[in-house]
N, C-alpha and C positions, 0 to 999 in steps of 0.2 A: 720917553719912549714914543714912538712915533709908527704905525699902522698906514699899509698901502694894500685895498682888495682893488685890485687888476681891473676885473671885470666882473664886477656885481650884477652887470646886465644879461648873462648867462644862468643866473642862480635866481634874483631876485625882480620881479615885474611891479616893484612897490606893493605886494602882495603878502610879504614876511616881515616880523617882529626882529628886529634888528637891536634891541634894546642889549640883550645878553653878549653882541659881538662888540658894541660901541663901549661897553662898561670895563674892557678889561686894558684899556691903556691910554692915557691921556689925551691923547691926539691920534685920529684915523682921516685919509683921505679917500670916500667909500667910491670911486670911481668906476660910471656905468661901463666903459670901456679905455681903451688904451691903446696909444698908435705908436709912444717910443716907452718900452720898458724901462731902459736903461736911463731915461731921467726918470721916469716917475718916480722910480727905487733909490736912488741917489744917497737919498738922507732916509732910509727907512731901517726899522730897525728891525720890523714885521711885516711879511711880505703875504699878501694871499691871493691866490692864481688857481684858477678853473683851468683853463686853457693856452693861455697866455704862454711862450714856452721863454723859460729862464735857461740861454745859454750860456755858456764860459765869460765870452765877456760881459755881457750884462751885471753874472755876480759877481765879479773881479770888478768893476765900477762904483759898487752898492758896498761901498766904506765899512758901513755900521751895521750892515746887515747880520743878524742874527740868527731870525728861523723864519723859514720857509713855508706857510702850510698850503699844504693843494685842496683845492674842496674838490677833492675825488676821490679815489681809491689809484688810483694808474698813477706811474709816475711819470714816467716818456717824456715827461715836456721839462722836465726839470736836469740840468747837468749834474749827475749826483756826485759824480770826480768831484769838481769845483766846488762843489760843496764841502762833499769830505776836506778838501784841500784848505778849505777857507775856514773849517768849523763850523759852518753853518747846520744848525740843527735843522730834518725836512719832516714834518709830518704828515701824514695824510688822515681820512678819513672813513672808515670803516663801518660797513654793516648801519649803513642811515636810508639806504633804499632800497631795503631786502624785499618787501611785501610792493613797491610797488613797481619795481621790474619781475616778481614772480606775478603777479597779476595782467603786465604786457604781454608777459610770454605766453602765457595761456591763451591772454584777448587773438594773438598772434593764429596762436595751432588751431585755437576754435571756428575763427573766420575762415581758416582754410581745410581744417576736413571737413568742416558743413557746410564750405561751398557758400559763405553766410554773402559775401558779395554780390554774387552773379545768383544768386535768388532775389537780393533787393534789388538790383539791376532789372531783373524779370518782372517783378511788379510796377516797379516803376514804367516799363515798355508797354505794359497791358496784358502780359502775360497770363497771367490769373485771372483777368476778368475776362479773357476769352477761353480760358480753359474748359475742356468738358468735364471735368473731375472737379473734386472738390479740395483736392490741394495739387501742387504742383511736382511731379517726381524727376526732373529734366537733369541734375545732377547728382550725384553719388553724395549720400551722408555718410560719413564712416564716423564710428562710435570711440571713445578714450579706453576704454575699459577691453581687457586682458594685450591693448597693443603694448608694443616696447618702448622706453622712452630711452636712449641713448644720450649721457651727460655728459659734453667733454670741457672740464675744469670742472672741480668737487669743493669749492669751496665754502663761501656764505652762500652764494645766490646758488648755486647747483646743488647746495643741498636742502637749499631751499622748495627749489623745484623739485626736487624728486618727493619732496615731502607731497605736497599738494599733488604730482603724478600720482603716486600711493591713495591718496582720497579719489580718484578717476578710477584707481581700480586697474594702474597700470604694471607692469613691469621695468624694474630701470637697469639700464647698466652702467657702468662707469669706464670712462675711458683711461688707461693706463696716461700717466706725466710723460711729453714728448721726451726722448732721450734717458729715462729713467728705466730701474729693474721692475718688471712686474709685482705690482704690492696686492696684498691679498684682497679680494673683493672688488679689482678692476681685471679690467678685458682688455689684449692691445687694441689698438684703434682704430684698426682693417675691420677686425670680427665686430666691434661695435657696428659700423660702420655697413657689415652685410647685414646685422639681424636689427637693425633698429628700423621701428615705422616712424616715427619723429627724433632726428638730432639736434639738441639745443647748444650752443655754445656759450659757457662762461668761464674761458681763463683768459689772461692777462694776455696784451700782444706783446711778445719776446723776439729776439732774433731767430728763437728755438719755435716757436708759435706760429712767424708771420709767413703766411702762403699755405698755413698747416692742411686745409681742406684747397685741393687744387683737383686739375684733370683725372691723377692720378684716384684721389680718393674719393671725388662724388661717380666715377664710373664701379666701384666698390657700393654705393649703395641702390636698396632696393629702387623698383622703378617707379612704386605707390610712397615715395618716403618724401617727408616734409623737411627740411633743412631752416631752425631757425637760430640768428646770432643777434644778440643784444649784448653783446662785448666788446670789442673793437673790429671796424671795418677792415683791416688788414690780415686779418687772422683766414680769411674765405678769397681768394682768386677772383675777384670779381669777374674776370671774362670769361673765365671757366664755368662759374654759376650762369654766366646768362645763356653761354651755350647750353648746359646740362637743360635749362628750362624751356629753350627754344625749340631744342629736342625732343622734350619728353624723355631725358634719361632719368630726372624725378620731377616727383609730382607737381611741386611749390614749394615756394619759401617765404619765412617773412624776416625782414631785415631793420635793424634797428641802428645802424650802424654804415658808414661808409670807411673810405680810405681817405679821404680826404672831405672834411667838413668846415663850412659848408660846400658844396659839392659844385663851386663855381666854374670849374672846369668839363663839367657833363662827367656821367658815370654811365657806364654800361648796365648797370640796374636799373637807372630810369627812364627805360627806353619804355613807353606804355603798348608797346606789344608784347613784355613778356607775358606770357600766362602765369596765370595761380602766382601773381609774387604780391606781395606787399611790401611795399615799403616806409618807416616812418621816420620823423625827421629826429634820431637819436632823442626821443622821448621817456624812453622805458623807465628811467630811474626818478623822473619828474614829477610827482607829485606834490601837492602842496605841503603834504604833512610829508613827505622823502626833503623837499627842499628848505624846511623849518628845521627840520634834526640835523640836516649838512652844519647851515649856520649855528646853530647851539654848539655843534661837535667841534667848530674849528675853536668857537670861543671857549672854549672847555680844555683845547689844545693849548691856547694861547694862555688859558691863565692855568695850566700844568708845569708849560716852561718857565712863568715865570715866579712859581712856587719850589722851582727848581727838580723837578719831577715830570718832565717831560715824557709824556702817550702818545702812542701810535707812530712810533720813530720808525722811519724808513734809512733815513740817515744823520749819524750824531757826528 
């Protein structure tokens, strides 16, 4: 049995203990990157891909191929027909970087209701040391405590955050599943949408998903309201958000996420006049100890299938 990770160099910076993925099959090719899928995979029997997307032909070529695992949670990049078709078992990876996209997302809303940039910006300029006062009041701090936090996807990570909202001392609400009947203890998506002062996004990008916040729904929120997505880039209008910010139809946003990454075609978010935006380079789920748990999780996946009890199946 014979192991191909795609691109290690997305997950691992020679930084991680690799010991637990190497032990579970005789032979691994741990490849930092990758320019033709479709030989690398050839002769594999165990396939692992961050990003990398495995389409129809690719696994129609991969003979021996067996199972699939994604070091993500998203499947998108995977042909799951072909899969199905071929028997390929696809696993993914779950709940390995709860605490530290709940910790960006905050780092996110806190730098922009306290205005935490354009205060360091001001000292840095000489701001304060020419000041008559003894501290600086030039921007609005607004407080976490009794605002709303609007969650739209309720799953690990959004109930994650509303957890740690609740310790702020917030209010949450939940947004109703695009296309679904109202379930008890969510809000359609408009009313989230008019009464929330922070909107964080964590569901999945679907066909039902993608464009889900556009013209239509950011002129739906407040004009003091923050907009933040560490989900996927596609889920938010991109030129609609840069409008909405240009405008002032909301406040700021901070962005973890594009539509296209890396972003070598320019993006209408990084244009450095918008105001109040931040944006980071799809960091949020990155941490050391989030990217140690990935690789333990897949090897854990890898030696489930081949105990014959395959986890975390997306597709058998």
């Amino acid at each position: 049995m014979h192991g191909v990770f795609l691109d290690l160099e997305t997950v691992d910076r020679n930084d991680l203990d690799l010991q637990l993925l190497e032990s579970t099959l005789p032979g691994w090719s741990l490849l930092r990157t990758t320019g033709d899928a479709s030989r690398a995979i050839r002769n594999a029997d165990v396939v692992v891909t961050n990003k990398i997307r495995l389409d129809r032909d690719t696994l129609l070529a991969a003979k021996r191929l067996k199972l699939v695992c994604i070091a993500a949670t998203g499947t998108n990049n995977i042909d799951l027909d072909t899969a199905r078709e071929r028997n390929i078992t696809v696993c993914n990876i779950r709940a390995y970087a709860t605490a530290s996209v709940v910790e960006h997302v905050f780092t996110l809303i806190l730098n922009l209701v306290r205005n935490f940039e354009k205060y360091r910006i001001a000292v840095n300029h000489g701001a304060w040391q020419a000041a008559d006062e003894f501290c600086l009041l030039d921007y609005p701090i607004r407080e976490l405590g009794g605002q709303t936090l609007g969650i739209i996807g309720y799953g690990e990570l959004g109930k994650a955050v509303a957890t740690t909202a609740k310790v702020f001392g917030m209010q949450i609400l939940v947004a109703q599943r695009p296309g679904t009947p109202l379930d008890p203890g969510r809000v359609p998506l408009e009313r989230l949408l008019a009464e929330a002062a922070i909107v964080s996004v964590h569901c999945p990008l679907t066909e039902t998903t993608r464009n889900l916040i556009d013209r239509r729904e950011l002129a739906l929120m407040r004009e003091d309201a923050i907009l933040i997505n560490t989900a996927r880039g596609g889920i938010i209008n991109e030129v609609a958000l840069a409008e909405a910010l240009r405008s002032g139809r909301i406040a700021g946003a901070g962005i973890d996420v594009l539509s296209e990454e890396p972003p070598v075609n320019g993006n209408p978010l990084l244009d450095p006049s918008l105001p109040n935006l931040i944006v980071t380079p799809h960091i949020a789920w990155a941490g050391i100890n989030a990217r140690q748990n990935l690789v333990n999780e897949i090897a854990r996946n890898i030696q489930a299938f081949m105990a014959g009890t395959p986890r975390n199946v997306v597709q058998a």
